[in-house]
C-alpha positions as a printed NumPy array, in Angstrom:
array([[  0.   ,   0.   ,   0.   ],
       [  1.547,   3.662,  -0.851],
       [  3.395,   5.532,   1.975],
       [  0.751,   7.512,   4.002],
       [ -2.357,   5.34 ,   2.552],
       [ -2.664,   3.029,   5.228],
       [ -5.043,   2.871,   8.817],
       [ -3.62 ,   1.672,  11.857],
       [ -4.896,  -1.442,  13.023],
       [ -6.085,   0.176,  16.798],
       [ -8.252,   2.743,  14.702],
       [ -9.564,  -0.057,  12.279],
       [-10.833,  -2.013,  15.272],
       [-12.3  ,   0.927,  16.714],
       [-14.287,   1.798,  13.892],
       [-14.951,  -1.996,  13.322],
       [-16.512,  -1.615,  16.795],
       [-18.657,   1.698,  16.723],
       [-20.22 ,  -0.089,  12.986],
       [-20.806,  -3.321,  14.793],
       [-22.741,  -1.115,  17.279],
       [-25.432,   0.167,  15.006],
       [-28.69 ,  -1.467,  15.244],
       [-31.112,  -2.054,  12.535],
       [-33.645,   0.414,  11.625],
       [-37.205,   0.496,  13.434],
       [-40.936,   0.418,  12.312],
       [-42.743,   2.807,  13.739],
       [-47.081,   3.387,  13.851],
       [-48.97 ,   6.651,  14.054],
       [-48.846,   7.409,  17.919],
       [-47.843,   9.677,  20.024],
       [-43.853,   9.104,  21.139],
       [-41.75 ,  11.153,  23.227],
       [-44.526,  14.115,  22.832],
       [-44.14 ,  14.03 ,  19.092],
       [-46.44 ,  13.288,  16.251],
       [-45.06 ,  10.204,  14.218],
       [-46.041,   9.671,  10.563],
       [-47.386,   6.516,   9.798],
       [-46.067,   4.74 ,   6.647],
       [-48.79 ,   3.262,   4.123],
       [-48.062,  -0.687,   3.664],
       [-46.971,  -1.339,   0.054],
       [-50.031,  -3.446,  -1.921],
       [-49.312,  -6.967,  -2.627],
       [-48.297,  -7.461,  -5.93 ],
       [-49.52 , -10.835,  -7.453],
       [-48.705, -13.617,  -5.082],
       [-45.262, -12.305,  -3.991],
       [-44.079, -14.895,  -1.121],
       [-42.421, -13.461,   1.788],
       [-38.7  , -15.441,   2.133],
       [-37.967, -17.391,   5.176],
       [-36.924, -16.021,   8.402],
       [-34.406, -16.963,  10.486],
       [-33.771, -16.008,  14.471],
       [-30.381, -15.758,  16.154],
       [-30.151, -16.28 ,  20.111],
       [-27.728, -13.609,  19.773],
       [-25.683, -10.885,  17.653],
       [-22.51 , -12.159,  19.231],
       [-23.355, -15.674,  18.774],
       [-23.502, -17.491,  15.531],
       [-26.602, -19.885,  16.88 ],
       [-29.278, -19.456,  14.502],
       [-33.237, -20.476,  15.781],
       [-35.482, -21.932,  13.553],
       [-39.187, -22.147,  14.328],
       [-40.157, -24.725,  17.275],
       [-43.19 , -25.584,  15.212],
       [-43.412, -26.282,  11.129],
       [-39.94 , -26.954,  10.999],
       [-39.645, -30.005,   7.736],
       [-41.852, -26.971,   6.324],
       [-39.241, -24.043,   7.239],
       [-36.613, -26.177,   6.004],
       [-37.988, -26.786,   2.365],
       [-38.581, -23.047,   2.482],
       [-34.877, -22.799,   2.183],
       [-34.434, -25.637,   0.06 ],
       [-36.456, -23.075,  -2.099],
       [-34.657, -20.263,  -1.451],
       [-31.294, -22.186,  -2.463],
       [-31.372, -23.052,  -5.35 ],
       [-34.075, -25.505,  -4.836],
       [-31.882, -28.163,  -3.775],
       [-32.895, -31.11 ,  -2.163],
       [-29.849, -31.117,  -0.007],
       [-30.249, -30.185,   3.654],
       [-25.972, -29.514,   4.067],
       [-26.155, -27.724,   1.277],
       [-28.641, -25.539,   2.877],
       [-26.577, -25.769,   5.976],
       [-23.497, -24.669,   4.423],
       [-24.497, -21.844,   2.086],
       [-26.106, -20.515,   5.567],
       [-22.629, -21.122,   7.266],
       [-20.988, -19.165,   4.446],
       [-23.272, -16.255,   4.854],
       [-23.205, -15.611,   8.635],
       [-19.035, -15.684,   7.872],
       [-19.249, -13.214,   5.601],
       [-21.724, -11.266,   6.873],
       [-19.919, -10.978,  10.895],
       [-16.51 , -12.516,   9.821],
       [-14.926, -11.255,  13.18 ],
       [-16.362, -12.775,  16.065],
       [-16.385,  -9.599,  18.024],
       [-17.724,  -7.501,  15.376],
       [-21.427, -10.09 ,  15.881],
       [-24.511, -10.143,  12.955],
       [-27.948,  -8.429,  14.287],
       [-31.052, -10.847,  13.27 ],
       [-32.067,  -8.579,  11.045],
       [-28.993,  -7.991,   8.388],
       [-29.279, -11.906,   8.228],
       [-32.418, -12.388,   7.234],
       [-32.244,  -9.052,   4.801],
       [-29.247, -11.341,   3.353],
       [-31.447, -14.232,   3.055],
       [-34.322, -12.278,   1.406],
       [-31.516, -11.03 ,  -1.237],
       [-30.68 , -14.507,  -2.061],
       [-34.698, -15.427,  -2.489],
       [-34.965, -12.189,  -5.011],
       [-32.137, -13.915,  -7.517],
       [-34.315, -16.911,  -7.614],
       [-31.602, -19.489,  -8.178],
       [-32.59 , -22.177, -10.199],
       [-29.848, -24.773,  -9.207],
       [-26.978, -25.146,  -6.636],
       [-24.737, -23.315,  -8.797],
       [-27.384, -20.419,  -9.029],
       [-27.388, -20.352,  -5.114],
       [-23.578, -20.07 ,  -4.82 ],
       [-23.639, -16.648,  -7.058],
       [-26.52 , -15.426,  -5.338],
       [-24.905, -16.06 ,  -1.742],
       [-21.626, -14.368,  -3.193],
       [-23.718, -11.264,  -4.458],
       [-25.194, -10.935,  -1.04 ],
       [-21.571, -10.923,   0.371],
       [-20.27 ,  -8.146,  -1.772],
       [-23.328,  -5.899,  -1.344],
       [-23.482,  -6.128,   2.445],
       [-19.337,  -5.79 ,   2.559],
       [-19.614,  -2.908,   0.355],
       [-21.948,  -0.936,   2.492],
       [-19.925,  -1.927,   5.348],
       [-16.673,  -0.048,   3.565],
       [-19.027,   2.875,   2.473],
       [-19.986,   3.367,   5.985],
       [-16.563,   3.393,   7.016],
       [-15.658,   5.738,   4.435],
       [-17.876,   8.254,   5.29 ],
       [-17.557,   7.72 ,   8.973],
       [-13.956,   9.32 ,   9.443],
       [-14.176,  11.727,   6.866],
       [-10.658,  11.728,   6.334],
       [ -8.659,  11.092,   3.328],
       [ -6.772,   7.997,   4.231],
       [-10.125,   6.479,   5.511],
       [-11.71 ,   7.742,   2.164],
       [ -8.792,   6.694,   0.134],
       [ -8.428,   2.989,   1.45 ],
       [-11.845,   1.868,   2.188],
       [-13.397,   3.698,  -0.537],
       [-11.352,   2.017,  -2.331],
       [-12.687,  -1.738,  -0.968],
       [-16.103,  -0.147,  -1.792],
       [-15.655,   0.438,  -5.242],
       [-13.939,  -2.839,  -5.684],
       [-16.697,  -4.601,  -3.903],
       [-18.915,  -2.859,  -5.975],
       [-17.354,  -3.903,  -9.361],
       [-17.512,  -7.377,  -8.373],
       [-20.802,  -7.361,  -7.316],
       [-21.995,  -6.059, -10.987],
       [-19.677,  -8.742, -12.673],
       [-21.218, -11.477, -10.995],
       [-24.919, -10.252, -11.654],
       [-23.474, -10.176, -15.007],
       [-22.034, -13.687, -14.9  ],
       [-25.542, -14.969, -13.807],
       [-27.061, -13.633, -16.554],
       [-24.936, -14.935, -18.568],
       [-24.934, -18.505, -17.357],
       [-29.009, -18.054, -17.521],
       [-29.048, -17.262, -21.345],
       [-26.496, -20.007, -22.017],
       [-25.098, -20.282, -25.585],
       [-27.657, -18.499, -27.5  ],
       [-27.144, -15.824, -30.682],
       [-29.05 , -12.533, -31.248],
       [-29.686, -12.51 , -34.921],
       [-31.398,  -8.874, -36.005],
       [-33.404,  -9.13 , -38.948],
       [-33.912,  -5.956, -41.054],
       [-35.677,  -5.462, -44.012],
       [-34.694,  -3.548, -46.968],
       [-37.23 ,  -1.928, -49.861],
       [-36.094,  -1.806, -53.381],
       [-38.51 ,   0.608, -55.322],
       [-38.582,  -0.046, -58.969],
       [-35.55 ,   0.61 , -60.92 ],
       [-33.237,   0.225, -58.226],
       [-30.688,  -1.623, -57.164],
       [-29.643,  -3.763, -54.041],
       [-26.529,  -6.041, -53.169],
       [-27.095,  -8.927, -51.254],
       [-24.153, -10.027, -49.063],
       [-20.899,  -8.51 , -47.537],
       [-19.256,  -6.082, -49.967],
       [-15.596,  -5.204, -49.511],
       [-14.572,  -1.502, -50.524],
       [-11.672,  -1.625, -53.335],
       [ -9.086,  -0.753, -51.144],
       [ -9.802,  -4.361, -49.329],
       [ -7.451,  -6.947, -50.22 ],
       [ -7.413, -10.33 , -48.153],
       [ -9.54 ,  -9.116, -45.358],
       [ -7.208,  -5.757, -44.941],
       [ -7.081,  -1.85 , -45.837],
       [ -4.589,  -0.749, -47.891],
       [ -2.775,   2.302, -46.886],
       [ -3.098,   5.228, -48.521],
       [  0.264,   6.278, -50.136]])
């Protein structure tokens, strides 16, 4: 890294800290609160037959225990079957979800609130995998954005230029990746298919067309003569 570009690793842990410390937005109603008037937000309308994704429950943000429902659980667990890929492989369920809370809290002290997870999970479920494959993009696109707003945050927090500079940086590349592997899933979805444009051509009477590829005379063997 260039002289003077770099963050010492007592100030990276400290802001690693103060992020980790943020709590997930609220949902508030129309009541009164602390003497003041809050707005109430009007639900969005269902559109078609949307499915909510799966939810997941941590004991803790500090521990990496994740609670499934006591009640409906074969159900809860083809749910994410679903949601990955719609495998019919429990471990692979098991691991993707692994993967995810280590990317997602990779340091043990910096812990993952309930709700980032299952914002994660509900990510995945809007790529709609189709296969295992699928799954393993959509987990990895979940990674980047998350990581990405983690670096953004960090950016912004310091407001200096070596904290702008170096994890602004991670952003950006974070962000690039992210778009080439949305990219690379659309690719692998189309597979090995061909655009061909068709355009049609009207020849009035007494003129003339030329049907194929037509080389200028300064063409010779597929190249362009230089002018002398």
């Amino acid at each position: 890294m260039p002289k003077g570009k770099h963050i010492r690793g007592l100030h990276a842990a400290r802001a690693a800290n103060e992020f980790a410390r943020r709590e997930p937005v609220k949902w508030v109603s129309s009541q009164e609160e602390e003497g003041k008037q809050v707005v109430a937000l009007t639900p969005a309308p269902t559109i078609g037959a949307k499915k909510a994704p799966p939810r997941l429950r941590k004991a803790s943000t500090f521990n990496d225990a994740i609670v499934a429902p006591t009640t409906g659980l074969e159900e809860h667990k083809a749910a994410l079957r679903q949601v990955f890929g719609e495998t019919l492989s429990d471990e692979f369920v098991d691991v993707m979800l692994t993967k995810l809370v280590s990317v997602l809290g990779p340091r043990p002290l910096e812990g993952l609130d309930e709700a980032t997870l299952n914002a994660a999970i509900a990510l995945v479920a809007s790529v709609q995998p189709r296969s295992e494959l699928e799954a393993i993009i959509a987990v990895a696109i979940a990674a980047t954005a998350f990581a990405s707003f983690k670096f953004l945050h960090l950016s912004l927090r310091h407001q200096q230029d070596v904290y702008i500079d170096v994890w602004g940086g991670h952003a950006i590349q974070l962000i690039r990746l992210e778009l080439e592997l949305i990219r690379t899933l659309a690719k692998h979805r189309r597979g090995n298919t061909q655009t061909v444009r068709v355009e049609h051509v009207h020849l009035h009477a007494g003129a003339q067309g030329v049907l194929g590829i037509v080389n200028s005379p300064e063409e010779k063997d597929g190249e362009v003569e230089e002018e002398k």
